[in-house]
KEKE-3310 file (N, C-alpha, C; in steps of 0.2 Angstrom, whole numbers, plus 5000, padded with zeros to 4 digits):
npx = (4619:4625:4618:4618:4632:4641:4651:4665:4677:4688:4700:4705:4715:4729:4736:4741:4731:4732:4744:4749:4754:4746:4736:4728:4717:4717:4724:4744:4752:4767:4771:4762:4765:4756:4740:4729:4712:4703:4686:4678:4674:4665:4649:4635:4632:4645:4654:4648:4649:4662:4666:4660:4664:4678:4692:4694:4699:4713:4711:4712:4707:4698:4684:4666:4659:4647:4645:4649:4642:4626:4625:4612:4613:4609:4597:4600:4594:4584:4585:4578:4574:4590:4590:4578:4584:4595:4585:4582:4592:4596:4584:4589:4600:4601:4597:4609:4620:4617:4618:4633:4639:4637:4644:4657:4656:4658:4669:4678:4676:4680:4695:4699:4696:4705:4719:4719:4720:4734:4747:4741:4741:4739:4729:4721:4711:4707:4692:4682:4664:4659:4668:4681:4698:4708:4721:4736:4727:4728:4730:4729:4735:4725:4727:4743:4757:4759:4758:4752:4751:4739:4742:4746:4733:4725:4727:4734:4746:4750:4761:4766:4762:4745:4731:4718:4705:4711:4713:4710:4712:4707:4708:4703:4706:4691:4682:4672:4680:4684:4682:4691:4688:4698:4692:4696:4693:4695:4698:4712:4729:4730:4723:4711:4704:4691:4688:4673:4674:4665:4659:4662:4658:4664:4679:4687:4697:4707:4711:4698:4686:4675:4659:4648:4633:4620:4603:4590:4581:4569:4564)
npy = (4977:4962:4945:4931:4918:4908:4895:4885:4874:4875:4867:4853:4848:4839:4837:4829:4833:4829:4827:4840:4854:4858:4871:4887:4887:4876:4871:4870:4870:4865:4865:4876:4884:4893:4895:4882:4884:4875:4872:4861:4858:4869:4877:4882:4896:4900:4900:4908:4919:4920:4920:4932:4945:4946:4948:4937:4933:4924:4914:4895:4881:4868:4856:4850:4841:4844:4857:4865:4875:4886:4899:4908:4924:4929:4944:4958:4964:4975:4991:4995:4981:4980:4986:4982:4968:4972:4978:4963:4958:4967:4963:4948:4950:4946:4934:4928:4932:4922:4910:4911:4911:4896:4891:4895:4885:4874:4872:4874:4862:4854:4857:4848:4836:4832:4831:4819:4809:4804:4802:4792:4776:4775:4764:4756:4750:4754:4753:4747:4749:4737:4732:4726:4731:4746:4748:4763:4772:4789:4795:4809:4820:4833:4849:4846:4842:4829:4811:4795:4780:4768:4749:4735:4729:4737:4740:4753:4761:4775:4788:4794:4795:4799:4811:4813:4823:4826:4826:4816:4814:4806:4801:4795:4791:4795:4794:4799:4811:4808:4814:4809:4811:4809:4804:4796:4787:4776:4762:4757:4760:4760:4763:4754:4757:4753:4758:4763:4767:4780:4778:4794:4811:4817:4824:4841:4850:4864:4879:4893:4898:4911:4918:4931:4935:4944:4951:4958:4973:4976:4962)
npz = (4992:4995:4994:4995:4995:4985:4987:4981:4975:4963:4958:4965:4980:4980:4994:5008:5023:5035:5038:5039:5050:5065:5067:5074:5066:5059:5048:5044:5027:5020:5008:5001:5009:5017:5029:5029:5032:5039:5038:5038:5050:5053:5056:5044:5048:5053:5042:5034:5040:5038:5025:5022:5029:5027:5018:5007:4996:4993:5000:5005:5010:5019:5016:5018:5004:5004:5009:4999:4994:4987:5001:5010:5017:5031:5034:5039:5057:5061:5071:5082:5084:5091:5101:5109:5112:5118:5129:5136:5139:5150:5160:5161:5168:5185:5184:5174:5182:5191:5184:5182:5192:5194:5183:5189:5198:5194:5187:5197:5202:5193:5192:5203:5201:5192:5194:5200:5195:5186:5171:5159:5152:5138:5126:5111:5098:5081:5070:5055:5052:5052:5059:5055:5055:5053:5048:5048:5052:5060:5074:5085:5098:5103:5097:5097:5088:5091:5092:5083:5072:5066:5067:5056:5060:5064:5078:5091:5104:5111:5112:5122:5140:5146:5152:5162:5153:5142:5125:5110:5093:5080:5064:5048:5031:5019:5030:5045:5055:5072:5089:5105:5123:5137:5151:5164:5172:5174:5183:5180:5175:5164:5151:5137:5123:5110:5096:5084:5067:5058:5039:5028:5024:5006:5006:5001:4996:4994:4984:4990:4978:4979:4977:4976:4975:4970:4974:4964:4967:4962:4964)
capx = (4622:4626:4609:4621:4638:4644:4659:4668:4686:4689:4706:4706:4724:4731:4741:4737:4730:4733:4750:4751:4757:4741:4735:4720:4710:4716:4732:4749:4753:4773:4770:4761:4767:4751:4737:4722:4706:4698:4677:4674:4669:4662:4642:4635:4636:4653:4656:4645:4651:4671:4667:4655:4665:4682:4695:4695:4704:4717:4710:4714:4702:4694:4678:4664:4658:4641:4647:4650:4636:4625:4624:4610:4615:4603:4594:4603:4590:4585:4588:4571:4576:4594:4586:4575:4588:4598:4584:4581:4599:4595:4583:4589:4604:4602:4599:4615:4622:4618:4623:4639:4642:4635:4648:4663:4658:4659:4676:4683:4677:4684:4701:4702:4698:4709:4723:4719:4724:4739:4751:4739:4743:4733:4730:4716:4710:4703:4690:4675:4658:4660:4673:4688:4704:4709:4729:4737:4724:4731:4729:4735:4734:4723:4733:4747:4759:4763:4755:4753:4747:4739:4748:4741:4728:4721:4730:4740:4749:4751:4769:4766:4757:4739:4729:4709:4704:4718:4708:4714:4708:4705:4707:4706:4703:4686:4678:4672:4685:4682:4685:4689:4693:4700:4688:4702:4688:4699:4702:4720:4732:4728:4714:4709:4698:4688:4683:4672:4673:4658:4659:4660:4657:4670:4683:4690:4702:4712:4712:4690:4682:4668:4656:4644:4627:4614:4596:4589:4577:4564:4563)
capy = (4972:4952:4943:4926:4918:4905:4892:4882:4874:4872:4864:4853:4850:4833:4836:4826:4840:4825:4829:4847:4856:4859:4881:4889:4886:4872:4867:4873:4868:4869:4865:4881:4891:4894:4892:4879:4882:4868:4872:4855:4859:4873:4877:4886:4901:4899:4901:4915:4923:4921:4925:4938:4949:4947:4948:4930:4931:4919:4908:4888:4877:4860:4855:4842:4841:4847:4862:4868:4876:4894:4900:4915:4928:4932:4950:4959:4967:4983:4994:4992:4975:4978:4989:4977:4964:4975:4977:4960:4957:4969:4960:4945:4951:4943:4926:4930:4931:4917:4902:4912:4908:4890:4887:4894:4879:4867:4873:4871:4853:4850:4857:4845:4830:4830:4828:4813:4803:4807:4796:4785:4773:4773:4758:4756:4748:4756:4747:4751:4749:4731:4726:4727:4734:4751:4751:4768:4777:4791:4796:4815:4824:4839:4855:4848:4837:4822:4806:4791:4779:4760:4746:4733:4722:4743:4743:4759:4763:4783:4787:4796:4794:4808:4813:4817:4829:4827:4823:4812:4817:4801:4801:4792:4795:4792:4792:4804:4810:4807:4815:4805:4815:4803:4802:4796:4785:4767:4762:4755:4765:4756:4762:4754:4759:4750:4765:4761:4774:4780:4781:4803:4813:4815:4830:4843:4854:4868:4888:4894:4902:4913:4922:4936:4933:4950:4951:4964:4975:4974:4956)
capz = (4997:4992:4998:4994:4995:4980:4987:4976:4973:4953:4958:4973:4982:4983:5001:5013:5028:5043:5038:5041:5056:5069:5067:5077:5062:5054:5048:5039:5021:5022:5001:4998:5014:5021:5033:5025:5034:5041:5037:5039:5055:5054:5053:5039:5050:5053:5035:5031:5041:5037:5020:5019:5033:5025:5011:5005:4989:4993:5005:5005:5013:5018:5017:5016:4998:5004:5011:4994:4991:4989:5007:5009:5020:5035:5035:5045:5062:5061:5077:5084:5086:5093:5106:5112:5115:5126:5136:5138:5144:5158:5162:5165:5172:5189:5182:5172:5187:5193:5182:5179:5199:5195:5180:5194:5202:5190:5185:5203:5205:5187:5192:5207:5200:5186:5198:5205:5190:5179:5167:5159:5145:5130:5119:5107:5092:5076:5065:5053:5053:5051:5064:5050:5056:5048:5046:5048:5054:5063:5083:5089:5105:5100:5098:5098:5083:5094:5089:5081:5069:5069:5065:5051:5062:5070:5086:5091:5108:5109:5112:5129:5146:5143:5158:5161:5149:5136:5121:5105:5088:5077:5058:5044:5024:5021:5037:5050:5060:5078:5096:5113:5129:5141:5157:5169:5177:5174:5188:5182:5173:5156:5147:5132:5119:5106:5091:5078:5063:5052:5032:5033:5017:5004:5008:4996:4999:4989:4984:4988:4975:4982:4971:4981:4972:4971:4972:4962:4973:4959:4963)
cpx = (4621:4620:4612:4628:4638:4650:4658:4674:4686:4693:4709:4713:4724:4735:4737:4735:4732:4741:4754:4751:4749:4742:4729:4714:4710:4723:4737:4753:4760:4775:4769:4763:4763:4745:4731:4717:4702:4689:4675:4670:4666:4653:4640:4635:4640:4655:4653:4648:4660:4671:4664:4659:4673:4686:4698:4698:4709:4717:4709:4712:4700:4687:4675:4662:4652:4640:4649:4647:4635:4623:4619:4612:4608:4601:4597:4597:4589:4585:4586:4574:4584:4591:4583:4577:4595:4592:4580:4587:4599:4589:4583:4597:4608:4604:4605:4618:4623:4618:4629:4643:4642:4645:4655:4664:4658:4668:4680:4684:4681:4691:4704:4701:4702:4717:4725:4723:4727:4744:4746:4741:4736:4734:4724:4717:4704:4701:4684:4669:4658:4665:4679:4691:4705:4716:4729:4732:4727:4727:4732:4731:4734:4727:4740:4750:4761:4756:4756:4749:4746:4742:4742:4733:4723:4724:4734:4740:4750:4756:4770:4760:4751:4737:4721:4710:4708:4711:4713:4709:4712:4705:4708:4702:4697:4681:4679:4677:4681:4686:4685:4691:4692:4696:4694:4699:4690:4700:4712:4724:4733:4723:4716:4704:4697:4685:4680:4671:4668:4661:4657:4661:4663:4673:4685:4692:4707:4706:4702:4688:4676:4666:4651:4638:4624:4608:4593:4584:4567:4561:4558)
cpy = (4965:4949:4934:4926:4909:4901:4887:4882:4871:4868:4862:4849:4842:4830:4833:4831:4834:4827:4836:4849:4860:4869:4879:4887:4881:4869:4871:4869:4870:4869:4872:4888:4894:4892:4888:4879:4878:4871:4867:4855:4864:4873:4881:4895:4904:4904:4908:4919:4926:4925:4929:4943:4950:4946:4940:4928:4925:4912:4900:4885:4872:4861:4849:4846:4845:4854:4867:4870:4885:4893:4908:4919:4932:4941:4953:4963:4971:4987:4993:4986:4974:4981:4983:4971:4967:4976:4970:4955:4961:4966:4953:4947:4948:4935:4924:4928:4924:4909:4904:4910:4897:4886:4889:4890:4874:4865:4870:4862:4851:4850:4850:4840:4827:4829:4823:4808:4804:4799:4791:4782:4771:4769:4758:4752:4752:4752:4751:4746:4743:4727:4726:4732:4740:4753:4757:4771:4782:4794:4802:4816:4830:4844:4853:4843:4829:4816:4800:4788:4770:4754:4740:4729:4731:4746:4748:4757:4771:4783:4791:4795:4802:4808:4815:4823:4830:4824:4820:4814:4811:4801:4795:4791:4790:4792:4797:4806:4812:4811:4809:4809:4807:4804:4802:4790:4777:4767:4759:4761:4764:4759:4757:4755:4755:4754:4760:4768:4774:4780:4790:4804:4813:4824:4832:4846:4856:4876:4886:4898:4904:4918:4923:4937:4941:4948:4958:4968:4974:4965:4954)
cpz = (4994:4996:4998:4992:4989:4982:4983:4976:4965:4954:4963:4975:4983:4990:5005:5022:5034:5045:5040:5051:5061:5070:5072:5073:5057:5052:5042:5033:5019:5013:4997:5003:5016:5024:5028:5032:5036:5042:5038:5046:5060:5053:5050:5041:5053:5048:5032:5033:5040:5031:5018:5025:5032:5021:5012:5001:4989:4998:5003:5009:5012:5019:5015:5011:4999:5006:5003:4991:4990:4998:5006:5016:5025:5034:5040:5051:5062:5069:5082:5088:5092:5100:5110:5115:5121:5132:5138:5142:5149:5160:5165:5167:5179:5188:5177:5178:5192:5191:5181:5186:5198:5190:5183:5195:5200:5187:5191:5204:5200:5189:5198:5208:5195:5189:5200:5199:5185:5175:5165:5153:5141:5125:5117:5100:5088:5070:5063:5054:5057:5055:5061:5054:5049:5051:5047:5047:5059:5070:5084:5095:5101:5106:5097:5091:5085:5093:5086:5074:5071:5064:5059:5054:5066:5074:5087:5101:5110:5113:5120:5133:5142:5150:5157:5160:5144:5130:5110:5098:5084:5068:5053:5037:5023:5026:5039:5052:5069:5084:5102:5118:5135:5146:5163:5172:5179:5182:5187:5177:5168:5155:5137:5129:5111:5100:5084:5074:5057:5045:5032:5026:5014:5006:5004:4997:4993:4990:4984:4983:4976:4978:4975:4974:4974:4970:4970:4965:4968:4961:4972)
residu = (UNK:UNK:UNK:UNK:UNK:UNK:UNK:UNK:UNK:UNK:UNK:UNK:UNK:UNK:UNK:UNK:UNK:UNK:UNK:UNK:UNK:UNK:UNK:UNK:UNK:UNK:UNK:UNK:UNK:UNK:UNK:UNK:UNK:UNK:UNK:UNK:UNK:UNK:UNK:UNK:UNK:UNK:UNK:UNK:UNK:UNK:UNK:UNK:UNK:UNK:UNK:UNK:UNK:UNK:UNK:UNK:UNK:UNK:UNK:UNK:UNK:UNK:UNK:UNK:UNK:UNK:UNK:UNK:UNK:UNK:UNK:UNK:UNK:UNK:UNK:UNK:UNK:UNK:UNK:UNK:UNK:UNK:UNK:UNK:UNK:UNK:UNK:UNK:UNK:UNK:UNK:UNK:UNK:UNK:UNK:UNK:UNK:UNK:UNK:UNK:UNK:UNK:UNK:UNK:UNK:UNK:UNK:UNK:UNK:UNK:UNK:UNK:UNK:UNK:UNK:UNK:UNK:UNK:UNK:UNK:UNK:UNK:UNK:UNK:UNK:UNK:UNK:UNK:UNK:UNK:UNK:UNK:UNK:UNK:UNK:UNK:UNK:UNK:UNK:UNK:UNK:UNK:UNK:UNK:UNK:UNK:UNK:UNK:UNK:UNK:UNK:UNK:UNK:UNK:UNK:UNK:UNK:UNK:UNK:UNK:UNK:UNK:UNK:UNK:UNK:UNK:UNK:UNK:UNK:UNK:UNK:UNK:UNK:UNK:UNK:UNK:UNK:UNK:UNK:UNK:UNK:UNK:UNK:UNK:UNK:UNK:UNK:UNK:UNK:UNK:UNK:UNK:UNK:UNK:UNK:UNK:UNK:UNK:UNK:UNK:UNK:UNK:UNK:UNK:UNK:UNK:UNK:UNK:UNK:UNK:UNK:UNK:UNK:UNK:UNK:UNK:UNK:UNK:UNK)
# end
């Protein structure tokens, strides 16, 4: 059994992924004709687990640089153990039961206040650390391709009215990428928003090379 996984791109892709067409896992590369994986915001047991539990041979991924490392592969539980975590799920059972009523009730008040305020106009300005404007930075409405970019001085506009709980995904090369979920809480139907964005590790992206590491039992 591999006791370690090996990631690595020998030969990283120069497409720009902002540009690709929004997947469940990442985005589609209409160059190579298929999905790229977005790892960047996965956790190392994300990762383990994707490539240690299936056929990875051709898989094309992003990722931060530090993410490209050895990952060791936890020890799996012996029975014993699995045993003992079922009966610790019967016991708590009831208290199961009852935060799973509490988060009913968080769902219902959510659905009845996201009503109250719909159509709002989004404007913003994107700048770094330092207050500077970041041109063409780009703006979408997560899951979907509608969007924008900012203009030379930051400022953007998003090309439709959003609603509480839409949430806008923020990039720009370089730098972090950012989430905002719209609140609703304005009271006018302008929001404006001020983003500053971090320096974020550097991104690489192209075909994975993964190499399953052994440890010998004598060791």
């Amino acid at each position: 059994m591999n006791n370690a996984i090996k990631l690595n791109i020998k030969s990283p892709c120069s497409e720009d992924f902002n540009q690709f067409k929004p997947t469940a896992k990442g985005g589609f590369c209409a160059t190579c004709t298929k999905e790229v994986i977005d790892f960047s915001k996965m956790n190392s047991e994300d990762i383990i687990n994707y490539f240690n539990t299936k056929n990875t041979a051709n898989t094309c991924g992003r990722f931060k640089s530090e993410q490209l490392t050895t990952y060791q592969i936890p020890v799996k539980r012996s029975k014993l153990s699995w045993l003992t975590g079922i009966g610790l799920a019967c016991l708590s059972f009831f208290s199961f039961g009852t935060a799973n009523a509490q988060v009913k009730t968080t769902e219902n008040n959510t659905i009845e206040s996201t009503s109250a305020k719909d159509n709002l106009t989004i404007k913003g300005t994107i700048s770094d650390q330092d207050g500077l404007p970041l041109p063409s930075a780009t703006i979408l409405l997560e899951g979907t391709s509608i969007g924008t970019t900012t203009d030379f001085d930051g400022n953007f506009e998003f090309p439709q009215p959003l609603k509480k709980g839409d949430v806008l995904q923020i990039s720009y090369v370089g730098y972090e990428p950012k989430k905002v979920v719209i609140d609703g809480k304005a009271k006018a139907q302008t929001i404006q928003l001020n983003i500053s964005m971090d320096v974020g590790s550097v991104i690489m992206m192209g075909k994975v090379s993964s190499k399953k590491l052994y440890k010998s039992k004598k060791d």
